[in-house]
VEXKOL-855065 format. One record per residue (C-alpha): x negated, y negated, z; residue in three letters. Coordinates in steps of 0.25 Angstrom, whole numbers, padded with zeros to 4 digits, always signed. Each point is the difference from the previous one (the first is absolute). Example, Ala and Ser with C-alpha at 12.3 -4.5 7.8 and 13.67 -1.06 7.14 Angstrom:
// residues 2
-0049+0018+0031ala-0006-0014-0002ser
// end
This chain:
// residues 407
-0043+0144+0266unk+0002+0003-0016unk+0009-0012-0007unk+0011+0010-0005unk+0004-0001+0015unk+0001-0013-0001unk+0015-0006+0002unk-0004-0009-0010unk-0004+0013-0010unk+0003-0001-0014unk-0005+0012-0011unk+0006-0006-0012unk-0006-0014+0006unk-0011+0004+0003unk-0003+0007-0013unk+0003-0011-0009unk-0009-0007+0008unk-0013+0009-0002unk+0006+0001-0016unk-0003-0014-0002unk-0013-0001+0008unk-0006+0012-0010unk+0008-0007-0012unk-0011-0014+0005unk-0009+0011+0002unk+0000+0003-0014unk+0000-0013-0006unk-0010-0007+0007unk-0010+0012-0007unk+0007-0004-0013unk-0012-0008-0008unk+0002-0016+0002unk+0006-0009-0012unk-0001-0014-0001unk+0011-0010+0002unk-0001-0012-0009unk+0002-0013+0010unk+0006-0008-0011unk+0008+0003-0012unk-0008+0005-0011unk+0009-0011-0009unk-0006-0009+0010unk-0012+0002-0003unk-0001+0002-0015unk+0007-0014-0002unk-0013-0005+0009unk-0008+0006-0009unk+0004-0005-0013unk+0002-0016+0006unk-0013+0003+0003unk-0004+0003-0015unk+0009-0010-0007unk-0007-0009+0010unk-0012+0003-0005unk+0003-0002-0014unk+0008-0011+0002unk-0012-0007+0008unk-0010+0006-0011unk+0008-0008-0013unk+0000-0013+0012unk-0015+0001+0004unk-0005+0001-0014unk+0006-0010-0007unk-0009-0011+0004unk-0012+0010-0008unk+0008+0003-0012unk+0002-0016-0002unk-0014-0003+0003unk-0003+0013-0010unk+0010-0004-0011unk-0007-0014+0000unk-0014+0004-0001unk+0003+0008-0011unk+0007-0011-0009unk-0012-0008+0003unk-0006+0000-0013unk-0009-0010+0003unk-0006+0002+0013unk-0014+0002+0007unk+0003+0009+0011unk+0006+0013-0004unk+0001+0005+0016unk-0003+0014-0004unk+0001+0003+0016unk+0010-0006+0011unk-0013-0009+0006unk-0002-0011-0009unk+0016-0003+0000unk-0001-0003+0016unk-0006-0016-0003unk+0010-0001-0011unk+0012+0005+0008unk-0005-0010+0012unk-0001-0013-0009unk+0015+0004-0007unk+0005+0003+0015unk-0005-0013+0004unk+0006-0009-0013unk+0011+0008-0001unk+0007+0008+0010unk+0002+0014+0002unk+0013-0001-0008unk-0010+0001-0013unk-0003+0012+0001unk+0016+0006+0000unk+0005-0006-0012unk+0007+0010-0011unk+0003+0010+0013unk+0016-0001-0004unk-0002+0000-0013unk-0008+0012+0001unk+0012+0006+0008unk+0010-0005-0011unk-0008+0010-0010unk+0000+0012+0010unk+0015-0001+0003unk+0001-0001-0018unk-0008+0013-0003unk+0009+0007+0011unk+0013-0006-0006unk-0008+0004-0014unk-0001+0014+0002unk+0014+0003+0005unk+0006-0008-0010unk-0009+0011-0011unk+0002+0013+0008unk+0016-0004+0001unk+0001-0003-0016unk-0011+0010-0005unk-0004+0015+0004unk-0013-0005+0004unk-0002+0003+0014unk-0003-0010+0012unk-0008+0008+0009unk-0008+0015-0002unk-0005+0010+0008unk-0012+0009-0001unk+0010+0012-0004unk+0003-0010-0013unk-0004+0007-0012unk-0010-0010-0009unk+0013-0004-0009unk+0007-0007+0011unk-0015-0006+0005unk-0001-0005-0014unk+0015-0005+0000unk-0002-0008+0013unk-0013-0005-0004unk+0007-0007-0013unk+0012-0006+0011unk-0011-0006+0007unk-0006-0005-0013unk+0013-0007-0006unk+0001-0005+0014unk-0012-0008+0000unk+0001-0003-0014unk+0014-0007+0006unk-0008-0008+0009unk-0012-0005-0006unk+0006-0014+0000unk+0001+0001+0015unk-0013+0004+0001unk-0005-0012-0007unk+0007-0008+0006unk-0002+0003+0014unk-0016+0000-0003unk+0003-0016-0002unk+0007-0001+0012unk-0012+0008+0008unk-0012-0008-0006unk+0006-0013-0003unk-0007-0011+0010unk+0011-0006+0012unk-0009-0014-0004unk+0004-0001-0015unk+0014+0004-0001unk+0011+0002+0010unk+0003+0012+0008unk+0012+0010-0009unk+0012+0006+0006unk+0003+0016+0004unk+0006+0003-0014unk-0006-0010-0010unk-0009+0010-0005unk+0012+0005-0006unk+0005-0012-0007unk-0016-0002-0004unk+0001+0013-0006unk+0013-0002-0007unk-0004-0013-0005unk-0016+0008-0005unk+0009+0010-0009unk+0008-0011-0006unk-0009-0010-0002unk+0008-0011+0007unk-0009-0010+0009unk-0013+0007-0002unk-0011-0011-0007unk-0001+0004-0015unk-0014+0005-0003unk-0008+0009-0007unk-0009+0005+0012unk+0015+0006+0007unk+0001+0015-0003unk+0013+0006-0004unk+0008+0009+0009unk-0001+0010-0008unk-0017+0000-0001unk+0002+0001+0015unk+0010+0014+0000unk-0009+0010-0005unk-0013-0003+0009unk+0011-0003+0011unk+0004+0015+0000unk-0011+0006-0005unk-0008-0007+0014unk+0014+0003+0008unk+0001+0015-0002unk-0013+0003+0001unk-0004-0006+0012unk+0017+0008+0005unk-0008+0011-0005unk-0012-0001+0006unk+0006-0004+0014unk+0011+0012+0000unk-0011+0012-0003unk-0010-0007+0009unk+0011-0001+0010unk+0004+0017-0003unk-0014+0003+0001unk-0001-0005+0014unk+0011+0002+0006unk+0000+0016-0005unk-0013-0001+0007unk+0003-0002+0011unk+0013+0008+0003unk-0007+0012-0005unk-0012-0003+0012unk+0012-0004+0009unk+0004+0015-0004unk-0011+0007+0002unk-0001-0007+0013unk+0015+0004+0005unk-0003+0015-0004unk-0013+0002+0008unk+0001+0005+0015unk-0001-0012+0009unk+0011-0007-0008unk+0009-0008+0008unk+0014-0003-0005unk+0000-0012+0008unk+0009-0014-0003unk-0013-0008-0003unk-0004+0009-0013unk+0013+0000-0007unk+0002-0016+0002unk-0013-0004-0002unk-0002+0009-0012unk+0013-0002-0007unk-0004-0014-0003unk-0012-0002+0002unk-0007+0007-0013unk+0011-0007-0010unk-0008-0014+0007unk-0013+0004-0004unk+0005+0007-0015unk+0005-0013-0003unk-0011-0009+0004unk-0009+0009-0007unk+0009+0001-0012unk+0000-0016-0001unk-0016-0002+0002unk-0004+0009-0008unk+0009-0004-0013unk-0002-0016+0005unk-0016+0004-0001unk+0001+0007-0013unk+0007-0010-0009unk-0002-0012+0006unk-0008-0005-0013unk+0012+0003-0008unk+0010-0007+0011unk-0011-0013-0002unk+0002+0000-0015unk+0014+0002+0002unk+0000-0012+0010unk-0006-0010-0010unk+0011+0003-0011unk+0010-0004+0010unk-0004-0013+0005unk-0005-0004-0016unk+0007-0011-0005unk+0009-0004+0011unk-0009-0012+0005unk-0001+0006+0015unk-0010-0007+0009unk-0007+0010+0010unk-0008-0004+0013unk-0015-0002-0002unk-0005+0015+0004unk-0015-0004-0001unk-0001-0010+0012unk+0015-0001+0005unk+0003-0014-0003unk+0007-0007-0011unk+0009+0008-0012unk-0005+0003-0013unk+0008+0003-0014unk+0000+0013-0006unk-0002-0002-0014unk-0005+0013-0008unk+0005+0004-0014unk+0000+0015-0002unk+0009+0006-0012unk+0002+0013+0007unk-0003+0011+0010unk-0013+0005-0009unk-0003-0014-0003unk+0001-0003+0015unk-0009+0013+0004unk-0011-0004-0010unk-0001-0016+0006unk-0002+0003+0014unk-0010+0010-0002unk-0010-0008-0010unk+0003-0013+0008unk+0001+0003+0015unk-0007+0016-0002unk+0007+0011+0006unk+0000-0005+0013unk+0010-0010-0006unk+0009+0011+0001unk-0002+0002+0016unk+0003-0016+0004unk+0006+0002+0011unk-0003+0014+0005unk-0004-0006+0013unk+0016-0004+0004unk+0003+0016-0004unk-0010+0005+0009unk+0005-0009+0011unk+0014+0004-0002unk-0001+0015+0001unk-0009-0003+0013unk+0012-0006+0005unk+0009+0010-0004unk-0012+0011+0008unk+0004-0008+0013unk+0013-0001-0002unk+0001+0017-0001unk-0009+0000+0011unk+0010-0008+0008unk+0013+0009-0005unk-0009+0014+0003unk-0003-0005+0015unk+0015-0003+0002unk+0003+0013-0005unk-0007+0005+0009unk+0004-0008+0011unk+0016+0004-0004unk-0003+0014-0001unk-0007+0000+0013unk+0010-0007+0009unk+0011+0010-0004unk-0007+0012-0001unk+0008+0011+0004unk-0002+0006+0014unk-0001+0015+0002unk+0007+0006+0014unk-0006+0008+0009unk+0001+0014+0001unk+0000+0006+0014unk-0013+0008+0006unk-0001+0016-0003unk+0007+0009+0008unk-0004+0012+0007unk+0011+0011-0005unk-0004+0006+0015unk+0007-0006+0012unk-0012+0004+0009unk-0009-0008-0008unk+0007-0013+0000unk-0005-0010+0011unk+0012-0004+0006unk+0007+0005+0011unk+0014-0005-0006unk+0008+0010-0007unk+0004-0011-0011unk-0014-0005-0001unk-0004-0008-0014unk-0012+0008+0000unk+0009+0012+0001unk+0009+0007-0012unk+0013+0001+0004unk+0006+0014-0001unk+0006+0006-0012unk+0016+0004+0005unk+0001+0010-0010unk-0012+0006+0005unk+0002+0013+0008unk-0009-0005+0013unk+0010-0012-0001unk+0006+0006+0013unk-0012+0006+0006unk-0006-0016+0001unk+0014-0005+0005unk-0001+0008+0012unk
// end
């Protein structure tokens, strides 16, 4: 018995119901689209903690290296010049032993004291001045140049808060007493001055230390931001051409991890490679600081015991000249040991962010729905006996053998 003599027989309820199964019919065949699990919000904010993490951890990690750096390089006098991280290790054993591991993180708010100044410094100059803060690679070569001067008057600002925190970093915890968060603003207040600083000869003016001050800043700012470019163009432009070819997947994992990622590696790239190319200048630079101000360093040679620093340069030339007929050329390496152990540091710390990344990208990967089996258009060929069968297309009510398939 056909179901229109049903009592319970319905046309228009009956067709409305076969409507909707060939409407389902018709999306499950529409192509699948991913459906984030998370917010994308979410997720981007993850993946920047992780980067400022990184870079947070990266200024933390390495300060111990730039201390040690800072004082091998002021260490005029010394027999090692620990040209490679190995011959630090005993040093750094006989210091941890004596000393304490707090040795080795002096001068870090100090050094934070200077960072927050060049960011007050440059939106005090871009607010009163046309120069501009911040440039783009659309900027024409006239803004570059006008950036490129803000950043020099701002480091000619703080050349007394450079020297000063030098002192704070290299000084030894034995011969004098650990300084406060911002007394390397009062020292450098009372350095321009002159009020409280010993009265000799061998101490160099401020103003001897402005121009090798900027003229070391902005080159190692420019150095750092077209290495940084370079790279990171690099690799958006490979990212590019990877997106564009046939098995590209749009998934989650590539836009987080390669939204932040490549900005990582331009900057660590950027800061090696202008820390590599001027470090003789930044050891020359380092000396005419700490000139004059009777500061006491560590013993870098053995890792006991202080030792004075006593030089008498007249200038930047004067100071060039000295260390390359007294100590040679490697006199202008001391040190380069603690740089090559920072960066390695800074290698795992990026390792570490890259397999979080990955991790984060991973666990909230999209998930794509599944879209039903092919249907055979033929009623005979589907292998179910049920007239509604999933495996078996609804018919189309519009269609003129609508009726002919009711009965």
């Amino acid at each position: 018995m056909s179901d229109r003599y049903s009592p319970n027989y319905s046309p228009r309820r009956n067709q409305q119901d076969d409507e909707n199964r060939y409407r389902q019919y018709l999306e499950a065949e529409q192509p699948s689209k991913p459906v984030p699990s998370q917010p994308d919000q979410i997720q981007k904010a993850a993946g920047f903690a992780i980067g400022l993490s990184s870079v947070f951890a990266e200024q933390i990690l390495s300060h111990p290296c730039k201390v040690i750096r800072r004082q091998c390089q002021v260490h005029h006098n010394g027999e090692w010049y620990h040209l490679t991280p190995f011959t630090l290790i005993q040093v750094l054993i006989n210091r941890y032993r004596h000393q304490g591991m707090g040795t080795i993180w002096k001068g870090l708010g100090s050094v934070f004291v200077v960072s927050g100044f060049i960011m007050i410094s440059d939106t005090v100059i871009s607010e009163i001045t046309p120069l501009p803060k911040e440039v783009s690679r659309h900027s024409s070569i006239k803004k570059d140049l006008q950036h490129v001067l803000l950043k020099g008057l701002t480091f000619a600002l703080t050349t007394p808060l450079f020297a000063s925190s030098l002192i704070e970093t290299i000084q030894s915890d034995i011969a004098s007493e650990r300084p406060g968060v911002f007394d390397c603003i009062k020292e450098a207040a009372t350095r321009i001055m002159g009020w409280g600083m010993p009265q000799t000869t061998r101490l160099l003016p401020i103003w001897k230390l402005v121009l090798p001050t900027v003229i070391f800043r902005v080159a190692h700012y420019v150095i750092c931001s077209v290495a940084q470019y370079t790279v990171v163009s690099s690799i958006r432009s490979d990212q590019l051409e990877d997106w564009d070819s046939p098995d590209a997947s749009s998934s989650m994992s590539q836009t987080l991890y390669d939204e932040y990622f490549p900005d990582l590696i331009g900057t660590f790239s950027g800061a090696i490679i202008a820390d590599i190319a001027l470090y003789p200048l930044e050891t020359v630079l380092n000396r005419m600081y700490i000139q004059g101000t009777r500061t006491i360093i560590d013993n870098m040679d053995t890792g006991f015991g202080v030792i004075p620093i006593n030089t008498g340069y007249e200038g930047f030339v004067d100071c060039f000249q000295s260390i390359v007929i007294e100590e040679g050329l490697q006199g202008l390496y001391r040190g380069f040991g603690a740089l090559l152990l920072q960066y390695a540091i800074h290698a795992a710390i990026l390792r570490m962010a890259r397999i979080l990344f990955v991790k984060l990208t991973d666990t909230y990967r999209p998930k794509q729905r599944r879209s039903m089996p092919p249907m055979s258009p033929n009623p005979a060929l589907s292998t179910s006996d049920s007239k509604y069968s999933p495996l078996r297309p609804p018919i189309n009510p519009n269609s003129p053998s609508y009726y002919q398939y009711r009965e």
